[in-house]
Phi, psi and omega in degrees: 000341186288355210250353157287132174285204176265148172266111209252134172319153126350279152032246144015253151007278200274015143353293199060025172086009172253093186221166177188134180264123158351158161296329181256352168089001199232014132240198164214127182255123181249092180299140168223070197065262244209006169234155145257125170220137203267143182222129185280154181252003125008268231239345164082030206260134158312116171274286162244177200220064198270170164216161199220153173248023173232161221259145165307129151242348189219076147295137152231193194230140185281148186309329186277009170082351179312055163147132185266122199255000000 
């Protein structure tokens, strides 16, 4: 089983890896093209919802977790 690779949601995916968990742990900013959307990781409850009109290539986070830069 170790020689499986890993198995990732659609979800996921379509991510393309542009994500980032807060300094403080207690959210995740999830990029998808043209939305950001911030998630508490508890519990995965949508916290906000930006759109943008050009497609996300970078999210991060302020060291103090106040702002997704």
């Amino acid at each position: 089983m170790l020689d499986e690779p890993p198995q990732f949601s659609e979800a996921f995916k379509q991510t393309k890896g542009r994500l980032s968990i807060s300094p403080s742990g207690r959210l995740v900013a999830v990029v998808v093209q043209y939305r950001l959307t911030i998630r508490d990781v508890e519990s995965l409850r949508t916290v906000q919802v930006f759109s943008h009109d050009d497609e996300v290539s970078h999210v991060e986070w302020s060291a103090d977790s106040l702002y997704v830069l």
